[in-house]
C-alpha positions, -999 to +999 in steps of 0.1 A: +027+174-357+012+136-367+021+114-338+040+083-347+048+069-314+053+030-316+063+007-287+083-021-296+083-052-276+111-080-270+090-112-262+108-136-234+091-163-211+104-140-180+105-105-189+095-083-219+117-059-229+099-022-246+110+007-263+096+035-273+101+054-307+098+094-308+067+115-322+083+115-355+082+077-356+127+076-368+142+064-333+138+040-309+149+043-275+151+010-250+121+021-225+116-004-194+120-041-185+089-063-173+094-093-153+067-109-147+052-140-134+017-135-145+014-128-182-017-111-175+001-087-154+026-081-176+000-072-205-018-052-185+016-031-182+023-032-217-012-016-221-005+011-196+024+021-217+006+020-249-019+043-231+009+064-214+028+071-246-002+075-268+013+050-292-005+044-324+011+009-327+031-021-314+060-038-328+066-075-319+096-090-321+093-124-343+118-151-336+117-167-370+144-197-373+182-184-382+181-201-411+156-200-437+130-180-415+110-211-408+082-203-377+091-226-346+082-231-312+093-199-297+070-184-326+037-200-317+048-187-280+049-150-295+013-157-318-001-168-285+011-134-267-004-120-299-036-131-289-036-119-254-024-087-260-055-084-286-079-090-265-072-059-246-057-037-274-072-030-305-045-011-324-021-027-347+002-048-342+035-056-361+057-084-366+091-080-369+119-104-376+141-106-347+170-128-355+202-115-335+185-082-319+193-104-283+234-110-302+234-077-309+218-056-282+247-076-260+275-062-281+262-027-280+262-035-242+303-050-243+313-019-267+301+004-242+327-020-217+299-029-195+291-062-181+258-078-188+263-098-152+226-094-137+215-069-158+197-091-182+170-068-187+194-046-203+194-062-232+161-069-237+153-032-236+183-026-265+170-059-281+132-041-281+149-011-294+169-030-321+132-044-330+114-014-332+143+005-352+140-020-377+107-018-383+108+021-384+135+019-407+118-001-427+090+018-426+107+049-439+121+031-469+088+022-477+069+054-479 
């Protein structure tokens, strides 16, 4: 069976969230949290989980403005991630619009009556997951 492992990845200025996508590339499952002081660092663990998993790609989540997708601030901060992340990896990499993954990872969090207290990096691994499902569903409809 084709491997179609993707990681996706939930872009924040003090953790990353990731998730992971099956062989068959249909669902993502939240993976891992990173916080991380040195971005460096936390690259260098996003490429030992590329490596780990044998992904053949990366999903980014893009934070495109909520209304009329304009590219702001937090965008150039993702391009410039981008950037880093290319200079050690060499496989592709996708944008994904983001808008309310974060709104909506937290309500999958609530439904399941949990608290998101402490646990921040909860819902940047269901936000990464939220990510990387969209793209894969996207994906599907596309082929």
């Amino acid at each position: 069976m084709e491997n179609h492992i993707y990681i996706g990845i939930d872009f924040g200025l003090s953790r990353i969230g990731l998730a992971k996508s099956d062989p068959s590339g249909l669902i993502a499952s939240a993976r891992k949290t990173i916080a991380y002081k040195s971005i460096n660092k936390a690259i260098e663990l996003i490429i030992d989980e590329i490596s780990e998993t044998e992904a053949v790609g990366v999903v980014i989540g893009y934070p495109l403005a909520q209304t009329g997708g304009n590219r702001g601030e937090r965008c150039k901060m993702v391009d410039d991630f981008i950037i880093r992340l290319k200079k050690k990896y060499d496989g592709p990499i996708h944008r994904m619009d983001e808008r309310y993954s974060s709104v909506e990872a937290e309500q999958i969090i609530h439904n399941h009556e949990k608290k998101i207290g402490k646990e921040k990096g909860r819902v940047d691994r269901i936000a990464a997951a939220i990510i990387l499902q969209r793209f894969l569903d996207e994906r599907k409809e596309n082929r």
